[in-house]
C-alpha positions as CSV (number, residue, x, y, z in Angstrom):
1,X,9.6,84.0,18.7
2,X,9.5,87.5,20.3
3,X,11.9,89.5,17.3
4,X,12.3,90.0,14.1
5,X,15.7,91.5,12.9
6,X,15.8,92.4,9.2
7,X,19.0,93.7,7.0
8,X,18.0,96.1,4.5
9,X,20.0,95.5,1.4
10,X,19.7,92.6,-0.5
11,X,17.4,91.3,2.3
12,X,14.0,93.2,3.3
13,X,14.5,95.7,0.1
14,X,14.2,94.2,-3.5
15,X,15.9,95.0,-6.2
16,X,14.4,98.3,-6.5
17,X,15.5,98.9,-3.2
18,X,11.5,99.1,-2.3
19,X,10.2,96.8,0.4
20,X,6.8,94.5,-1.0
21,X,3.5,94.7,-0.2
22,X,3.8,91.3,1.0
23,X,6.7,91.9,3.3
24,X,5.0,94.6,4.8
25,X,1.4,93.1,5.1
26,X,3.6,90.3,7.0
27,X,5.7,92.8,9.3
28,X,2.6,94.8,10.4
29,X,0.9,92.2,11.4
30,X,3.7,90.4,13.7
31,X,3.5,94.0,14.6
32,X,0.5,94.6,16.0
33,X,0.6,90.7,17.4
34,X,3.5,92.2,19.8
35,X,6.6,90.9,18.3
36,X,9.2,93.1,18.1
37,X,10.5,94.6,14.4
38,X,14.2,95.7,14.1
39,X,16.3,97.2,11.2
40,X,19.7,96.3,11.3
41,X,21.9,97.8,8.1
42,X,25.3,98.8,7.5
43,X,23.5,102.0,5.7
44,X,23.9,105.4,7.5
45,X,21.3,106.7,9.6
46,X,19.8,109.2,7.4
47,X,19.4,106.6,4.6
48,X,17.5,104.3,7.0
49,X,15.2,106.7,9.0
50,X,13.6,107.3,5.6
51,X,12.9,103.3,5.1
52,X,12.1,103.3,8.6
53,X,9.9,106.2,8.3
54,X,7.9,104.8,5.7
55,X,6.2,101.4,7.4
56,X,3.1,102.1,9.5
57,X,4.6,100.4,12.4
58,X,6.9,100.9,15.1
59,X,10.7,99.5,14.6
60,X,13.7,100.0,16.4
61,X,17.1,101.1,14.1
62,X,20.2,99.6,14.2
63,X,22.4,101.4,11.5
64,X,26.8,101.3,10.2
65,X,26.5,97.7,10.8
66,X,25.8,97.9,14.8
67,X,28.7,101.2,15.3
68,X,25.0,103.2,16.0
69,X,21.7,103.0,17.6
70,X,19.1,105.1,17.2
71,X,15.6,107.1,18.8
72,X,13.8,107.2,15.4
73,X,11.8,109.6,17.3
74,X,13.8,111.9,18.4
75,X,17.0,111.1,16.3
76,X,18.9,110.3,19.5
77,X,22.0,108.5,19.9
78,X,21.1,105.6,22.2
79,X,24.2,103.5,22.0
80,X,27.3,103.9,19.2
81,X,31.0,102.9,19.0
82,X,33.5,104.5,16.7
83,X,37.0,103.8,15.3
84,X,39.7,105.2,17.8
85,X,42.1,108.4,16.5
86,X,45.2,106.2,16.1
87,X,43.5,103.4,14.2
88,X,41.7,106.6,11.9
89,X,45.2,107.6,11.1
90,X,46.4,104.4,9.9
91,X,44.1,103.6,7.8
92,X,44.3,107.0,6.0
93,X,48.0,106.5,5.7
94,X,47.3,102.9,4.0
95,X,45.2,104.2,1.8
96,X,46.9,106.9,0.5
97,X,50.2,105.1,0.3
98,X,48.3,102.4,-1.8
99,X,46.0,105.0,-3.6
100,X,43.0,103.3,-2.5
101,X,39.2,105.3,-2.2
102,X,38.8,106.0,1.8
103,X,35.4,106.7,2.8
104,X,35.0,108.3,6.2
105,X,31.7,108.6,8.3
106,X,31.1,111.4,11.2
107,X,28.3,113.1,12.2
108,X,26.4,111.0,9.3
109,X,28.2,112.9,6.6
110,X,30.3,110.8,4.1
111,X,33.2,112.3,3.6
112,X,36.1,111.7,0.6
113,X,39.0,113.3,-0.8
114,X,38.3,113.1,-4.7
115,X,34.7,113.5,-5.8
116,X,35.6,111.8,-9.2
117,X,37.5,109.1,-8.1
118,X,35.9,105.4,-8.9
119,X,35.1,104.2,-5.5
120,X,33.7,108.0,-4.9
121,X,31.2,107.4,-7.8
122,X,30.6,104.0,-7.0
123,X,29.0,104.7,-3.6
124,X,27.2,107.9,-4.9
125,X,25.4,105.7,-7.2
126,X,24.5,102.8,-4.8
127,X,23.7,105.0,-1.8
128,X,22.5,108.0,-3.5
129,X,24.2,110.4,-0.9
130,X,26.2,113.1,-1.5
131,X,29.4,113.3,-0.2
132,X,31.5,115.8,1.1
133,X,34.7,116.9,-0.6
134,X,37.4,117.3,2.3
135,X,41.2,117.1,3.1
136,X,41.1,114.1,5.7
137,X,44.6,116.3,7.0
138,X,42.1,118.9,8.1
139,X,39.5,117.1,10.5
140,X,39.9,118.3,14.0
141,X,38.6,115.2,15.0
142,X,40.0,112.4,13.8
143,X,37.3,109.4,15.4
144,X,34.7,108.1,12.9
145,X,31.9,106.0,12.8
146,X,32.9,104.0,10.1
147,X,35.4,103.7,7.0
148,X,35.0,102.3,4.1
149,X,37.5,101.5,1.2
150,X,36.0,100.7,-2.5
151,X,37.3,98.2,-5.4
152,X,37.0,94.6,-6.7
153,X,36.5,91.9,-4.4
154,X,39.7,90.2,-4.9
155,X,41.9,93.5,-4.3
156,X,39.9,94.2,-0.7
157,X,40.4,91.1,0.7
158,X,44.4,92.0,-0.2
159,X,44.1,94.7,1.1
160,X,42.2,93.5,4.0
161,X,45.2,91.0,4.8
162,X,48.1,94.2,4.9
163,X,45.6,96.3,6.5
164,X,45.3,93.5,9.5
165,X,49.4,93.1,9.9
166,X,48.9,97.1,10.5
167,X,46.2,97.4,12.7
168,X,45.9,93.4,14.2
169,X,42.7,93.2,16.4
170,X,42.0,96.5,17.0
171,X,39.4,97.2,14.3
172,X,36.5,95.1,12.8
173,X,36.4,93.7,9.3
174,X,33.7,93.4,7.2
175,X,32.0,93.3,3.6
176,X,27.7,95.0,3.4
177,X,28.8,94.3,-0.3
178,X,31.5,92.7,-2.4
179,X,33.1,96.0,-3.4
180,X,33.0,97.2,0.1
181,X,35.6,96.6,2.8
182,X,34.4,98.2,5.8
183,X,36.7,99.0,8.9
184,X,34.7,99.8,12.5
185,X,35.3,100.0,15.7
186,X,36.4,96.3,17.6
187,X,33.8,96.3,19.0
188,X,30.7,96.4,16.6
189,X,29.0,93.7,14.9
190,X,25.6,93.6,13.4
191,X,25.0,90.4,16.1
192,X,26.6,92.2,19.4
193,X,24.6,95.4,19.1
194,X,21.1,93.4,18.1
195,X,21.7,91.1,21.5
196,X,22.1,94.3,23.2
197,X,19.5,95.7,22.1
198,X,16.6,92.5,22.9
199,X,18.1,92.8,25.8
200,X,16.8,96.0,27.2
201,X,13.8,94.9,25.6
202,X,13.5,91.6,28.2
203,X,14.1,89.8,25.0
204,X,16.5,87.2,24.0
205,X,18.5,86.2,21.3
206,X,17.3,82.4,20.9
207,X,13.7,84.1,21.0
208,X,14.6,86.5,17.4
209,X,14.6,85.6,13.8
210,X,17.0,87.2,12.0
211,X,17.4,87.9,7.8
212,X,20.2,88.9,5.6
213,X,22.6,87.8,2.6
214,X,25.8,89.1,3.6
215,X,29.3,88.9,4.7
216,X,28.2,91.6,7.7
217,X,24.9,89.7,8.6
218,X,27.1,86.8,9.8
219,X,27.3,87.2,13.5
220,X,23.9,88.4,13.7
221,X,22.6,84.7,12.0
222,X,24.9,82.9,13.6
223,X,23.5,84.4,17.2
224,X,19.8,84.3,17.0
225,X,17.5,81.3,17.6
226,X,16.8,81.2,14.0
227,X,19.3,82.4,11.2
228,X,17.9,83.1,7.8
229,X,19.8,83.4,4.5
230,X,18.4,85.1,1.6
231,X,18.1,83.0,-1.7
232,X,20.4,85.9,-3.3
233,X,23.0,85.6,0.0
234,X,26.5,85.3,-0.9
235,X,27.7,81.9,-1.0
236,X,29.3,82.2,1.9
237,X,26.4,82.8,4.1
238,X,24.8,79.8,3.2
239,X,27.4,77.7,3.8
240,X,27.5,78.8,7.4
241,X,23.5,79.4,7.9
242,X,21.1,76.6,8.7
243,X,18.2,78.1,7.0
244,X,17.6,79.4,3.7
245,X,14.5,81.6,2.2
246,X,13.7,82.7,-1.2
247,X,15.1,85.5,-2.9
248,X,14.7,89.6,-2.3
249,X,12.9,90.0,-5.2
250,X,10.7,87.0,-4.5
251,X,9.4,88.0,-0.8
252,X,11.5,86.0,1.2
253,X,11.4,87.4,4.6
254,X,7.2,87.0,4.0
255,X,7.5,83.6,3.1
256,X,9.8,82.1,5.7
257,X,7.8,84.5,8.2
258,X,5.0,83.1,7.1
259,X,6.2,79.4,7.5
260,X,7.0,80.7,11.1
261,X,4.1,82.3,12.7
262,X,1.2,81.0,10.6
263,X,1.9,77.2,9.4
């Protein structure tokens, strides 16, 4: 295996949203044995430069769930893919008309129109950003690199259903999280950009390992040579995924890794 490709959340971070010892002992040293260490996270970019920033080896950064790839280096935009104008429109409509949260990305700034709203507070907490108070009626430019629209799991995947009679195929469905329904561009998935990706790299997808444990990680699994869900993965995900590791909190990416490269 010539890849490793590693969701953040739930995945390569515990808990404490801190990555081991143990997984990075393991990372570093497939590292420096050549093989080739990717991040691939629905998180903004600013969120996972710092992560990225932090390990004493070299890894490439795939970040909003494939929408954007980027030169840790240099910050550059190698590759990205946002939600269209017209489709940007629609979904603000829907959620206004059914007084839902709406997130919007661009230019890595979060933006929302109530700072005290529930879904507003919700993300705060779990991202730890700040957002950016702002009348979505006064964006000049209306394309974004992602949406996202906050509340129990039961409601998004209502709303999900009326949102896909609106907008049919030309937007991308998926859930980093149970409370979060996000809404890209048709043509991003976590498992499209990481196969374009290896492929610059002369690597191919039946030659990568890839880890995660949710709803969004479920094309990149399903199109590596070796899919791994987490112990904590949502049920889902292991119904559909071959291969199963222990937990986040238990160093799961190690120990499969480990099983891998040094039997």
């Amino acid at each position: 295996m010539k890849a490793v490709a590693l969701d953040l959340d739930g995945t390569l971070l515990n808990s404490q949203k801190e990555i081991s010892q143990e997984n990075r002992d393991v990372l570093k040293q497939l590292s420096s044995n050549g093989v080739e260490i990717l991040i691939v996270t629905g998180r903004p970019y600013p969120m996972t430069k710092k992560i990225a920033q932090s390990l004493d080896f070299p890894v490439s950064v795939i970040c909003y769930n494939g929408a954007r790839v980027m030169n840790l280096k240099t910050d550059e935009i190698i590759f990205e893919r946002v939600l269209e104008e017209k489709e940007v429109l629609k979904i603000i409509e829907f959620s206004r008309e059914k007084k839902k949260d709406l997130n919007l990305f661009q230019d890595d700034i979060w933006y929302v129109e109530d700072l005290e709203s529930y879904g507003t507070k919700y993300y705060k907490n779990n991202s730890k950003l700040e957002p950016i108070l702002k009348s979505f009626d006064s964006f000049t430019n209306f394309k974004m690199i992602k949406s996202i629209i906050i509340d129990e799991n039961h409601i998004l995947e209502e709303i999900e259903k009326e949102l896909r009679d609106r907008l049919g195929d030309a937007v991308y469905f998926t859930y980093s999280q149970d409370k979060y329904l996000e809404i890209l561009n048709k043509e991003v998935n976590k498992g499209a950009t990481l196969k374009n990706v290896l492929r610059k790299k002369g690597i191919e997808m039946s030659e990568c390992i890839a880890f995660g444990d949710a709803h969004n990680d479920l094309e990149m699994l399903q199109s590596v040579g070796i899919g791994v869900a987490m112990g904590n993965a949502h049920e889902v995900l292991k119904n559909k995924v071959k291969n199963i590791t222990d937990t986040n909190d238990e160093d799961g990416v190690a120990k499969f890794l480990k099983k891998i490269f040094y039997p």
